[in-house]
C-alpha positions as CSV (number, residue, x, y, z in Angstrom):
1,X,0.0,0.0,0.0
2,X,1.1,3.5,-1.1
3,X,2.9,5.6,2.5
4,X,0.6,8.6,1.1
5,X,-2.3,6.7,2.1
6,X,-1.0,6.7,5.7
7,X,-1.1,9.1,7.8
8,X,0.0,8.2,11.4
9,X,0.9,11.8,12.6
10,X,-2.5,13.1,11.6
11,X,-4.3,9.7,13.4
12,X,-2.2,10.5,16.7
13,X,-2.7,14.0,16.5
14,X,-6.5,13.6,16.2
15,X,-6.0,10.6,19.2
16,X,-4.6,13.3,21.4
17,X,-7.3,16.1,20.4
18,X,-10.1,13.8,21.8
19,X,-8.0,13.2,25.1
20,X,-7.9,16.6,25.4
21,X,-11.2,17.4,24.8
22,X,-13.5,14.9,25.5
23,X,-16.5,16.8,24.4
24,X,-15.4,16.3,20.0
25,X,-15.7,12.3,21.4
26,X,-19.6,11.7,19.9
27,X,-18.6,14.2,16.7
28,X,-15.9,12.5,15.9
29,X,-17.4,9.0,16.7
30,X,-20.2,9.7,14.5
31,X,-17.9,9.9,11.5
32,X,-15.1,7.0,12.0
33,X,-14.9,3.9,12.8
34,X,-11.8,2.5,14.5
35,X,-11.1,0.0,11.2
36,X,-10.2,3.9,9.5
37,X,-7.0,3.8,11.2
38,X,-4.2,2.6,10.0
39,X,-2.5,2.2,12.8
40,X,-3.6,-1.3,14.7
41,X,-2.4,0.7,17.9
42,X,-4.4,3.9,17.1
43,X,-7.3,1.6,16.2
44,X,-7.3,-0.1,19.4
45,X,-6.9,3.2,21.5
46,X,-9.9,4.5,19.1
47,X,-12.1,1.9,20.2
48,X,-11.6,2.4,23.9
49,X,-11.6,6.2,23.5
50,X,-15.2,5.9,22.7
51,X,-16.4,3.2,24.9
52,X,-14.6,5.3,27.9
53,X,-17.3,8.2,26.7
54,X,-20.2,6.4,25.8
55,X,-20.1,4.9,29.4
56,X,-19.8,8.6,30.6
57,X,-16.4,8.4,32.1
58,X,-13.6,11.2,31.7
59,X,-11.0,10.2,29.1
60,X,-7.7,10.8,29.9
61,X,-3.9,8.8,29.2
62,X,-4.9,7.7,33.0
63,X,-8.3,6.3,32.7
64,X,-7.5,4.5,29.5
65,X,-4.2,2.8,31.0
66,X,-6.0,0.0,32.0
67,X,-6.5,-0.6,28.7
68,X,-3.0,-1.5,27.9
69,X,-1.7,-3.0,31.0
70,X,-0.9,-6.6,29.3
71,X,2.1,-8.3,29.3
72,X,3.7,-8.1,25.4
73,X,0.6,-4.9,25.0
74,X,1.9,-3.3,22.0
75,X,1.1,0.4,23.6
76,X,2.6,-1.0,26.9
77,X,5.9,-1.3,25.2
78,X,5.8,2.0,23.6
79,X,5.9,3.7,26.9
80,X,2.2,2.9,28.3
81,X,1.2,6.0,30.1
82,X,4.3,8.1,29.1
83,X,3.1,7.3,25.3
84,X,-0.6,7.9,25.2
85,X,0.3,11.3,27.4
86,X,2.5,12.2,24.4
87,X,-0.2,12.1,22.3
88,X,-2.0,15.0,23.9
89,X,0.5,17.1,22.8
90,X,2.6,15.7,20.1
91,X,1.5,17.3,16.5
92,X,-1.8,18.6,18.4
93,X,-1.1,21.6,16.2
94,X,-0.6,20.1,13.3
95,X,-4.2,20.7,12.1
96,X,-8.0,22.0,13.5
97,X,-10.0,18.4,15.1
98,X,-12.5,18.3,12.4
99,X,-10.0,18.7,9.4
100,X,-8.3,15.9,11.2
101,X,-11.5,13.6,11.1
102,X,-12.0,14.6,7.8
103,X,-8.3,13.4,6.8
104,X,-8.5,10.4,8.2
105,X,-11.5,9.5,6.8
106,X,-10.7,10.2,3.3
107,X,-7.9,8.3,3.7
108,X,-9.1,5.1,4.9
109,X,-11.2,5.6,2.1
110,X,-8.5,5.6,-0.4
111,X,-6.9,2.5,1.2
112,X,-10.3,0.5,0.2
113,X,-10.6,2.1,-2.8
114,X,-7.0,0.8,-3.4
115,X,-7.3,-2.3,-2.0
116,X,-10.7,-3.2,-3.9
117,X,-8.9,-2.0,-7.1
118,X,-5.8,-3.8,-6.7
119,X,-8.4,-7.1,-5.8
120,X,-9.8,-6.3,-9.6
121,X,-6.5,-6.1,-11.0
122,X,-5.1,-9.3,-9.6
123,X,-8.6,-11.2,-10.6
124,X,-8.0,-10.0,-14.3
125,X,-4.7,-12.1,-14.2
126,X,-6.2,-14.4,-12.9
127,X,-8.0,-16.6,-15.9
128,X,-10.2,-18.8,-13.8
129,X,-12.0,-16.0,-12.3
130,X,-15.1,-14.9,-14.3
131,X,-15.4,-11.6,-15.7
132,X,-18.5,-11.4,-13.2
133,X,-16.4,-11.5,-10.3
134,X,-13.7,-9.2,-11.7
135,X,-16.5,-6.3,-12.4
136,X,-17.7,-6.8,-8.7
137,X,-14.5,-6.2,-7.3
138,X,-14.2,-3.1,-9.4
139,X,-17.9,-1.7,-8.5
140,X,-17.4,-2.3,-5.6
141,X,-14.0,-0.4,-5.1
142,X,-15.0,2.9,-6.7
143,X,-18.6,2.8,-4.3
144,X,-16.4,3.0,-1.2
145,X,-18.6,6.3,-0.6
146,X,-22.1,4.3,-1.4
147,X,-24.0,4.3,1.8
148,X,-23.6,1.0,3.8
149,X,-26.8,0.0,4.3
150,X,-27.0,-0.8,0.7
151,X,-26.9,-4.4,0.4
152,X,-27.2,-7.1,-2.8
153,X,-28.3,-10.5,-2.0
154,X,-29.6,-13.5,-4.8
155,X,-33.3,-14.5,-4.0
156,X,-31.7,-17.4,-2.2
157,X,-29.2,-15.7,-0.2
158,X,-32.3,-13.3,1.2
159,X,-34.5,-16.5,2.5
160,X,-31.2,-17.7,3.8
161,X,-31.0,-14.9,6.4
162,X,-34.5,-15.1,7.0
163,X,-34.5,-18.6,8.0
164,X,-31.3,-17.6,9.9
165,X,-33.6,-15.3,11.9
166,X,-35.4,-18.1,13.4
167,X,-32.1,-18.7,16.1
168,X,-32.3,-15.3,17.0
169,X,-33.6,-14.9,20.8
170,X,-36.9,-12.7,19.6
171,X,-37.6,-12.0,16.5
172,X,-38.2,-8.2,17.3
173,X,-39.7,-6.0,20.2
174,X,-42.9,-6.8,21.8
175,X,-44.7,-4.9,24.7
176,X,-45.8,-7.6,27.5
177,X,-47.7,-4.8,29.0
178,X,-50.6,-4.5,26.3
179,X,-50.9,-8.2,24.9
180,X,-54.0,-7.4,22.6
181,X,-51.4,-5.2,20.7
182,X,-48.6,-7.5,20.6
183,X,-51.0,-10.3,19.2
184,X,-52.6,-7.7,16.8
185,X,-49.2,-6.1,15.4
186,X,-47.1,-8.8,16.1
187,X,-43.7,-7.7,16.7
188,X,-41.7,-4.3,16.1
189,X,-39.0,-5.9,14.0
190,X,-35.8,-4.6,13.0
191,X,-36.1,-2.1,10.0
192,X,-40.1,-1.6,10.6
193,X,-41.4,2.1,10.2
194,X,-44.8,1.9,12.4
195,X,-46.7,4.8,12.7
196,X,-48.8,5.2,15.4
197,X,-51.9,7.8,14.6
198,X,-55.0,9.6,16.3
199,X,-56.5,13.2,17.2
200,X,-55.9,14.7,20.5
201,X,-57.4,13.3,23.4
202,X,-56.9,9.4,22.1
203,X,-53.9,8.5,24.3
204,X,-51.2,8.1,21.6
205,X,-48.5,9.4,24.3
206,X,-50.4,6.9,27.2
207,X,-49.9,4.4,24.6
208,X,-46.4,5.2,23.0
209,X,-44.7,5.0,27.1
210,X,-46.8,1.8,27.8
211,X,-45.7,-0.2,25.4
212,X,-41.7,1.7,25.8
213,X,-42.1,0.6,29.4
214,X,-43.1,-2.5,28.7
215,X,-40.8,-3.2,26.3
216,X,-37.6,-1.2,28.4
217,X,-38.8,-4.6,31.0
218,X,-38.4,-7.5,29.1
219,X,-35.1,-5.9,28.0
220,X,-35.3,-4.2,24.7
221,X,-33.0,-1.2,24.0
222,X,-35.5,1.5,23.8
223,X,-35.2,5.2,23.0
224,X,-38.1,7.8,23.4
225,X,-37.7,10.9,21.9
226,X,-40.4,14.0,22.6
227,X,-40.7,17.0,20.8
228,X,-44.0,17.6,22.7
229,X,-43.9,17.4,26.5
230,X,-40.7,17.9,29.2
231,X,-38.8,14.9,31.0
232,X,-40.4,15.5,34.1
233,X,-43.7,15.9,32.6
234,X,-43.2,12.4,30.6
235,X,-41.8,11.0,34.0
236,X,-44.8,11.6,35.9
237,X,-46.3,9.8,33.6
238,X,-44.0,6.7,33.5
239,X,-44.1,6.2,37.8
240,X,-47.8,6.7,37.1
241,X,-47.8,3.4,34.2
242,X,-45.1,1.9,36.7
243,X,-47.3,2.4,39.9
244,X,-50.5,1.2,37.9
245,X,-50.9,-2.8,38.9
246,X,-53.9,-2.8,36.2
247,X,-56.5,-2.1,38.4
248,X,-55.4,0.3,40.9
249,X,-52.2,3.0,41.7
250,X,-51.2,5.9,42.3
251,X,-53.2,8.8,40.5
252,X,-51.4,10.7,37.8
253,X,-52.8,14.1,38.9
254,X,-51.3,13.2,42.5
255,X,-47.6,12.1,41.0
256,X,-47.6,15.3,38.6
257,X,-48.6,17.7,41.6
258,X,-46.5,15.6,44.5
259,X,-49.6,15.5,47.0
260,X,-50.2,11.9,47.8
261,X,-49.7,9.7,51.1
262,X,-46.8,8.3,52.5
263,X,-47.5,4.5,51.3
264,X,-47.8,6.4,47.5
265,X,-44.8,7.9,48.0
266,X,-43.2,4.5,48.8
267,X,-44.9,3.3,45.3
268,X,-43.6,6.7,44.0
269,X,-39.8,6.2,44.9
270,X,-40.3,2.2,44.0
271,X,-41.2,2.7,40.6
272,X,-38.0,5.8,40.2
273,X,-35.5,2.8,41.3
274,X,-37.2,0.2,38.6
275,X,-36.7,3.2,36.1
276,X,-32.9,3.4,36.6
277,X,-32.6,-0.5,36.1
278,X,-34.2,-0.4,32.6
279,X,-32.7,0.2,29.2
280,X,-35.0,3.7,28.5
281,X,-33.4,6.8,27.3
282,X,-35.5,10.0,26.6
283,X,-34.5,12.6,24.6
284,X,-36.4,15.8,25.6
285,X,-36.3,18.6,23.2
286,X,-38.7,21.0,21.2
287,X,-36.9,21.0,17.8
288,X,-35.3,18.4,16.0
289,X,-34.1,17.7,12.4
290,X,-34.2,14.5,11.1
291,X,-30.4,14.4,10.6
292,X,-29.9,15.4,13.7
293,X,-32.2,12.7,15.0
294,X,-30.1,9.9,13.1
295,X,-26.7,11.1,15.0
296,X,-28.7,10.4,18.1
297,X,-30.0,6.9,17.5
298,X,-26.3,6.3,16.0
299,X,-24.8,7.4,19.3
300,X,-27.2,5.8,22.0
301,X,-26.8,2.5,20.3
302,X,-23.3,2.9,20.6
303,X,-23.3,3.8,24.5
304,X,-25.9,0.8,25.0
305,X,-23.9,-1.6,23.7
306,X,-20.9,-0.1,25.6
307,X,-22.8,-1.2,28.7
308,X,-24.0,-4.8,27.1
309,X,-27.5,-3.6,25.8
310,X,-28.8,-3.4,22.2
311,X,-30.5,-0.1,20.7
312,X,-33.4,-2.2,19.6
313,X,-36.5,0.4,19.5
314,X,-36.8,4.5,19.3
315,X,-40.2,5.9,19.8
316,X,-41.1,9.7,18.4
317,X,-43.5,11.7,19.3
318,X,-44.4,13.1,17.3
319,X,-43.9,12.6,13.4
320,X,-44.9,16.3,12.9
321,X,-43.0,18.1,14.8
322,X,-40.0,16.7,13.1
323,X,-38.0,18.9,11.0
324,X,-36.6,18.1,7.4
325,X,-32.8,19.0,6.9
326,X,-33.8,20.8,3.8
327,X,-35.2,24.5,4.3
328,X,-38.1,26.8,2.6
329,X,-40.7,23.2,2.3
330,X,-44.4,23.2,2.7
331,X,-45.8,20.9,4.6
332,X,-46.6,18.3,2.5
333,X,-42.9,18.3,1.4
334,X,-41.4,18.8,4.7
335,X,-44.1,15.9,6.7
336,X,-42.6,13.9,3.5
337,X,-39.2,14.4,4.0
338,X,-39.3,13.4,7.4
339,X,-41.3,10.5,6.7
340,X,-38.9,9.2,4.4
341,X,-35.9,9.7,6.9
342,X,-37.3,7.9,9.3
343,X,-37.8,4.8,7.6
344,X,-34.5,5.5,5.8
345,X,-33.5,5.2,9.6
346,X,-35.1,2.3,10.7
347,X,-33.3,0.5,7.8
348,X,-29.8,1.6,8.4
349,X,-29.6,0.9,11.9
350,X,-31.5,-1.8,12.1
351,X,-33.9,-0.8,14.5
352,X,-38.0,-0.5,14.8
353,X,-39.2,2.7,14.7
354,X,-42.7,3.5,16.5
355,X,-43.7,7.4,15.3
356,X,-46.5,8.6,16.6
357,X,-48.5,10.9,13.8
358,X,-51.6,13.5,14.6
359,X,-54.2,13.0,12.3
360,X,-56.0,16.1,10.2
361,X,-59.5,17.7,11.6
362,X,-61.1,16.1,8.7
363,X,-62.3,13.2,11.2
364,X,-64.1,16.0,13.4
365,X,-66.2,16.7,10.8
366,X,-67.7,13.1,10.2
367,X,-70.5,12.0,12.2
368,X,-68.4,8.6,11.7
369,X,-65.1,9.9,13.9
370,X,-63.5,6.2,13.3
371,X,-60.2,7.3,11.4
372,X,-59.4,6.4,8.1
373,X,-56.2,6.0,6.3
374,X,-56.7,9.3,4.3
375,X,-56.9,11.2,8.0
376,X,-53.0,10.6,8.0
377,X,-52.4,14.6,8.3
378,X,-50.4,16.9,5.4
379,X,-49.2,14.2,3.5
380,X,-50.0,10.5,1.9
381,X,-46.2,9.7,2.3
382,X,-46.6,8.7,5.7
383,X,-48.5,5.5,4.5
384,X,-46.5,4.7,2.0
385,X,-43.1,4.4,4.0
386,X,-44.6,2.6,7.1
387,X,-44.8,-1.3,7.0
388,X,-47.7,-0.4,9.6
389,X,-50.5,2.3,10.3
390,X,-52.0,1.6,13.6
391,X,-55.1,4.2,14.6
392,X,-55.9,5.2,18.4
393,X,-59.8,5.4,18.4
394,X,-61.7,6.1,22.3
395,X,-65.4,6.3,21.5
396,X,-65.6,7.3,25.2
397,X,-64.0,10.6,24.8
398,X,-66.0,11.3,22.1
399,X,-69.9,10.9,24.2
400,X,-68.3,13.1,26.6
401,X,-67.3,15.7,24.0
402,X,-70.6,15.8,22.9
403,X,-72.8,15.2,26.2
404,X,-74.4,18.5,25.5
405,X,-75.9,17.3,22.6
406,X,-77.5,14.4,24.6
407,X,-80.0,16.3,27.0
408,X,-83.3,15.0,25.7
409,X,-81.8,11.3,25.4
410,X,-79.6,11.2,28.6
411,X,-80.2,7.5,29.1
412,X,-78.8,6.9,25.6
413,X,-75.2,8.9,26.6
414,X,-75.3,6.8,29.5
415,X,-75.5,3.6,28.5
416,X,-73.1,5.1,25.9
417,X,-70.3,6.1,28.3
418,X,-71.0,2.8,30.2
419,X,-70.3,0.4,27.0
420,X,-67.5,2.3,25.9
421,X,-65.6,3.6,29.4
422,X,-62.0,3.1,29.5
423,X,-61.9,1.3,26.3
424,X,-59.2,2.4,23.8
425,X,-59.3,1.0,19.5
426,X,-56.3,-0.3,18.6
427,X,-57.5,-0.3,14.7
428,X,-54.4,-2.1,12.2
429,X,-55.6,0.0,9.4
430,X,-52.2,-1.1,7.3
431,X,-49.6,-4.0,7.1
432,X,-47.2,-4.1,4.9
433,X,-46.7,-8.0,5.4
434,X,-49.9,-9.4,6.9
435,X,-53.3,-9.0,7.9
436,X,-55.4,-5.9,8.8
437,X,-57.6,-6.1,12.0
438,X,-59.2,-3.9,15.4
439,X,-58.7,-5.4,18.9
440,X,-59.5,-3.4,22.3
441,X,-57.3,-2.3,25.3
442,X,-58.1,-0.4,28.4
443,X,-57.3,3.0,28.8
444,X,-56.8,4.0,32.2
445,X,-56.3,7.5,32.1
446,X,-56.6,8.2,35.8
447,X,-53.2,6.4,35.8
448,X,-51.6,7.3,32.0
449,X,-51.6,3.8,31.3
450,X,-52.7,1.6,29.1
451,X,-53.5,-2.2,29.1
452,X,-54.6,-5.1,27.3
């Protein structure tokens, strides 16, 4: 391999930037990889450089000595500590951080290009290879910049790693929490765009943290992101789902507004302990791009697995208050966009995506207020890139919306509110690979949670 492909000043340099300022760590980490080094050494100290920050430590030539404490350590017999402290100032002038990332980058990108090249080269001299295989090897060096997520598999090779699937532990993430949902959508599987949709008042948030919860428990990574409400408002209502046993708990009202008895506040502080055990990150924040979003997911799948956990599902609520990176769109284009990105996400990280979608004011108007799959609100996109539309539908909230215009047939509302009280629709209006159907859950808003 060409030495102008290699650059090991720039790759220490850059080593010793992030030791001195821990904070370029995720930036950096979002754009290489530790196979971009060239170095084996500066590849290994990569690696642990961002494993020391995605478990939140400090990273320093003394915290990440304990890496290279092994007899025969290659790092050890360069100098161990005296080493990686020369690297916090050795060439750190040399260039700016991010022109180092970018340096580095482009050159491990060269060395594949190279390599895949040289592969084509060698196979063109070599008479038994077919012509097939040579042009593969060339296609494939000059797309080192193709995105990775692009894959090419024979019709045979694809049921192969679908019937390869069947050893995998789960086959994707299910609640536990609300079973009639798990047995109407199945599981959230890796790649999955669902889309979770209904007008204000139906519970889509209620619903959206019982099933994270419940997944969070029977160990899925999960990641809730919302655009909408505060942490603290979005952790009253988790103690409340975590102090609900499914028919009693501790009121939501009393968590949000801390007035409640001592024995609640035991519940209270019981259910703030179970929270710190599960794998649930929230990401609390009124504005978001949808490139911004995909650093996120990139970066809390890489500090779950640091601690032995797998990124499996990110909730978002909601789909609408999503921005697109590109500027100047109407709605339809920029609800689009963003619908596009996301299941452009789930894809290339492998994970199930559950977006949560308001629906237009077209359903208020219809005596009818069941939604329909053209209620999906400023744009058709939406069901086009999810593998599942699910609608929120509560019949209940609806009577009491319109008890007014029930005075001269009361016993009608009644009977109304009774059949329908704390019932919630789940209605699987779209499935990309199976069937279509309604089952029932109970909504149990005096606690924000939801059952089935």
């Amino acid at each position: 391999m060409s030495d102008a492909l290699i650059n090991l000043e720039a790759e220490a340099a850059l080593l010793g930037a992030l030791m001195q300022s821990n904070a370029l760590i995720d930036r950096v980490a979002d754009s290489l990889s530790p196979e971009d080094f060239a170095e084996p050494v500066h590849s290994r100290l990569f690696s642990a450089i961002v494993r020391e920050a995605s478990l939140g430590r400090s990273v320093t030539p003394v915290t990440l000595k304990g890496y290279f404490d092994g007899e025969g350590d290659p790092i050890r017999q360069l100098g161990g500590l005296s080493y990686l402290a020369g690297l916090t100032s050795d060439g750190s002038g040399l260039l700016a951080p991010g022109d180092l990332c970018r340096l580095v980058a482009d050159l491990a990108q060269r060395r594949r290009m190279q390599n895949g090249l040289t592969a084509a080269a060698e196979g063109c001299a070599d008479l038994e290879a077919t012509m097939a295989e040579i042009i593969a090897h060339a296609d494939a060096a000059v797309s080192v910049n193709a995105p990775s997520s692009i894959v090419e598999m024979t019709a045979g090779e694809c049921l192969d790693e679908l019937i390869r699937s069947y050893d995998d532990d789960h086959l994707g993430v299910e609640c536990g929490q609300i079973e009639c949902l798990d047995q109407l959508l199945g599981p959230m599987r890796p790649k999955q765009l669902i889309i979770g949709a209904g007008r204000p008042g139906m519970g889509k948030t209620a619903v959206a943290l019982s099933y994270a919860i419940g997944a969070a428990k029977r160990g899925h990574g999960v990641m809730y992101v919302s655009l909408e409400m505060s942490g603290p408002e979005l952790a009253a209502r988790m103690a409340g789902d975590l102090c609900c046993n499914g028919r009693d708990g501790v009121q939501f009202n009393a968590i949000r507004d801390g007035k409640f008895q001592d024995a609640d506040y035991r519940r209270v502080k019981a259910a703030q302990a179970e929270l710190h055990t599960l794998p649930l990150k929230v990401i609390d924040t009124g504005s978001l791009t949808v490139g911004r979003l995909n650093m996120l997911i990139r970066r809390q799948a890489r500090r779950m697995a640091a601690v032995g956990q797998k990124l499996e599902l990110v909730v978002v609520d909601y789909l609408q208050l999503l921005s697109p990176d590109s500027k100047n769109r109407s709605n339809y284009e920029a609800v689009s966009e963003v619908s596009r990105g996301l299941k452009a996400m789930a894809k290339d990280h492998g994970i199930a995506i559950f977006a949560l979608a308001q629906l237009s004011r077209a359903v208020e108007t219809r005596s009818e207020k069941r939604p329909m799959l053209s209620d999906l609100r400023d744009s058709g996109q939406i069901e086009q890139d999810a593998d599942a539309v699910l609608f929120l539908y509560r019949a209940e909230y609806y009577l009491r919306q319109a008890e007014a215009e029930y005075t001269e047939r009361r016993e009608e509302w009644e009977a109304g509110i009774k059949k329908t009280a704390g019932l919630i629709d789940f209605i699987l209006a779209k499935r990309r690979n199976g069937e279509v159907g309604t089952t029932q859950g109970r909504f149990m808003g005096a606690y924000q949670a939801v059952r089935g």
